[in-house]
C-alpha positions as CSV (number, residue, x, y, z in Angstrom):
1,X,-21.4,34.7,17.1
2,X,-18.5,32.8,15.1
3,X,-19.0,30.1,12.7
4,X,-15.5,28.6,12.7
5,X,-15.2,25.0,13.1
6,X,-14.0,23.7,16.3
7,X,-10.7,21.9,14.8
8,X,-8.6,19.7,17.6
9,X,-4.8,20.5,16.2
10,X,-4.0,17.1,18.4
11,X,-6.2,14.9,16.1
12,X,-4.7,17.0,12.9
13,X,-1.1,16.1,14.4
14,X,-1.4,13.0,15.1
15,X,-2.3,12.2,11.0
16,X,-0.5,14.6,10.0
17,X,3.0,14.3,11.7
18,X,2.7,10.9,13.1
19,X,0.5,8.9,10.5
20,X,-1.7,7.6,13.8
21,X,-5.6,7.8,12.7
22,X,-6.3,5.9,15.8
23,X,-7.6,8.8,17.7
24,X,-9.7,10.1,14.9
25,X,-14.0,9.1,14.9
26,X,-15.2,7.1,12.5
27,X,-16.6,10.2,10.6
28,X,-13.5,11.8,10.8
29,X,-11.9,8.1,9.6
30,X,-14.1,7.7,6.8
31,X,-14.0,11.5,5.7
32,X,-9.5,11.3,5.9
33,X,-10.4,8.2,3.5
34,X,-12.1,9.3,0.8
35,X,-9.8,12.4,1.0
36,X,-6.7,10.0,0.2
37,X,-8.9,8.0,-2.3
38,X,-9.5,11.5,-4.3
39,X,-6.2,13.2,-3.9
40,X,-4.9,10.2,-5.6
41,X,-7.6,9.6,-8.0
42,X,-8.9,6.1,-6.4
43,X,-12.5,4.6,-6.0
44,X,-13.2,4.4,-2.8
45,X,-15.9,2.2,-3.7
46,X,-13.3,-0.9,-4.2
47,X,-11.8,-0.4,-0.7
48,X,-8.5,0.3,-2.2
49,X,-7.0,0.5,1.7
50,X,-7.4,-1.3,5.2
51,X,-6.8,0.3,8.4
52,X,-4.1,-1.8,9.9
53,X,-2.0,-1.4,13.7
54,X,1.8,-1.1,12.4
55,X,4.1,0.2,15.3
56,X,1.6,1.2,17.5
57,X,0.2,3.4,15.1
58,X,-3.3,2.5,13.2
59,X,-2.6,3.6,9.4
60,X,-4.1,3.1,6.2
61,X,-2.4,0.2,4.1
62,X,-2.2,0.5,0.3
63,X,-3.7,-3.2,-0.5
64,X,-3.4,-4.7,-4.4
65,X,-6.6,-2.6,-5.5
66,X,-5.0,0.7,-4.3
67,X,-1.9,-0.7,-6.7
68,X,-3.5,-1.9,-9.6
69,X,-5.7,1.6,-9.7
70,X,-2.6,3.2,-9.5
71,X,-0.7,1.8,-12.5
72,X,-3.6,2.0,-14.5
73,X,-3.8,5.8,-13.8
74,X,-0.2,6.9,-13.6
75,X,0.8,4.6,-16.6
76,X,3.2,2.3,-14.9
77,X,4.2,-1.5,-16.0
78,X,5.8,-3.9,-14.1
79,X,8.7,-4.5,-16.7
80,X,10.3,-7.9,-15.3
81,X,9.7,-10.3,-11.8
82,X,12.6,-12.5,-11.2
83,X,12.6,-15.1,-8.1
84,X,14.9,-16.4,-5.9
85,X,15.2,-19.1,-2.8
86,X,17.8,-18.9,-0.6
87,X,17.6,-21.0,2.8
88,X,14.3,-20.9,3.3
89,X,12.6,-17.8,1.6
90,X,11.6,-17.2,-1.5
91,X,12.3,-12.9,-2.6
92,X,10.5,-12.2,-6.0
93,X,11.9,-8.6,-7.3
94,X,9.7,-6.8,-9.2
95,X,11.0,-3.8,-11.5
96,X,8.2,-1.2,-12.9
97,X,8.5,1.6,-15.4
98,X,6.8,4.6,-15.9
99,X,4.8,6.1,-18.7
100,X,8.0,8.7,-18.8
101,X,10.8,6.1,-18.7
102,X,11.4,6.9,-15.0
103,X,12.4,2.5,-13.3
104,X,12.3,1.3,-10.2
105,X,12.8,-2.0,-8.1
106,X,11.5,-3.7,-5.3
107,X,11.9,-6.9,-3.0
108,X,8.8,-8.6,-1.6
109,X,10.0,-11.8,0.6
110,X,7.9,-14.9,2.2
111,X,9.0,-17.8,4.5
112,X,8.1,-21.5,2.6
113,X,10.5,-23.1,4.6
114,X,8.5,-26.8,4.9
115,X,5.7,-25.5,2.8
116,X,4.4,-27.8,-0.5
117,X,1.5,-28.2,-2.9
118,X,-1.0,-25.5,-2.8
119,X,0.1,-23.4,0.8
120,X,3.7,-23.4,-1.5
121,X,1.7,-21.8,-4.2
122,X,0.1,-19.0,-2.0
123,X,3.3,-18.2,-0.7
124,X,4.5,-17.5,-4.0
125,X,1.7,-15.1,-5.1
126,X,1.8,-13.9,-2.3
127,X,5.7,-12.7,-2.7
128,X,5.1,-11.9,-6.2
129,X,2.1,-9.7,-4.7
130,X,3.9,-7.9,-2.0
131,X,6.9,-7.6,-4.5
132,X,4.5,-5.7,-7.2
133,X,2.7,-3.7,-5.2
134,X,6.1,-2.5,-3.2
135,X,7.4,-1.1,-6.6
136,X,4.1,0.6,-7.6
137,X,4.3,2.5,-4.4
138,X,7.6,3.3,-4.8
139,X,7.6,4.6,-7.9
140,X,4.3,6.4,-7.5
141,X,6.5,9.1,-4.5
């Protein structure tokens, strides 16, 4: 009798090739989680991903706790934000450094066309978030 593991190459494709988790269990979803948490040296514990539906596909979304873990570990510093509003939207460009020197840049952009007081606020972070965490990805490969 063998004791190999029954493993369902369609389920392993599907992740693999495609980036579509949706037809994996919830074991298998919660197992392929920690996996990423640990292969990239995140806690788990802080929920450092959502699973989202982006282009049919279910994937796992890097949120700012995956980000901010990640600078922390790989040394990286968001060097300058800058902002901008042109008809309409407000784009906040965020550039990061490395701990080796290695820079990147990245645009995160929000609609506050007719927004004020506090909504107008959100916004902002909001772009400022999106902006940050875009360049940590980036630069982290």
């Amino acid at each position: 009798m063998s004791n190999l593991v029954s493993v369902d190459f369609n389920k392993i494709e599907g992740v693999l090739i495609h980036g579509d988790l949706s037809k994996l269990s919830t074991p298998e979803k919660v197992n392929y989680y920690n996996k990423v948490c640990t292969s990239l040296g995140l806690n788990p514990l802080t929920k450092p991903f959502d699973y989202i539906k982006l282009n049919g596909k279910e994937v796992l979304y890097a949120k700012r706790d995956c980000t901010d873990q990640l600078r922390r570990i790989y040394g990286i510093s968001i060097t300058s934000v800058r902002r901008e509003s042109i008809d309409g939207l407000l784009y906040v460009y965020a550039k990061a450094a490395d701990k080796s020197g290695r820079e990147d840049e990245a645009l995160g952009a929000v609609n506050v066309k007719g927004l004020t007081g506090e909504s107008l606020a959100n916004a902002a972070m909001k772009a400022e978030t999106k902006a940050k965490r875009r360049v940590t990805l980036s630069i982290c490969g």
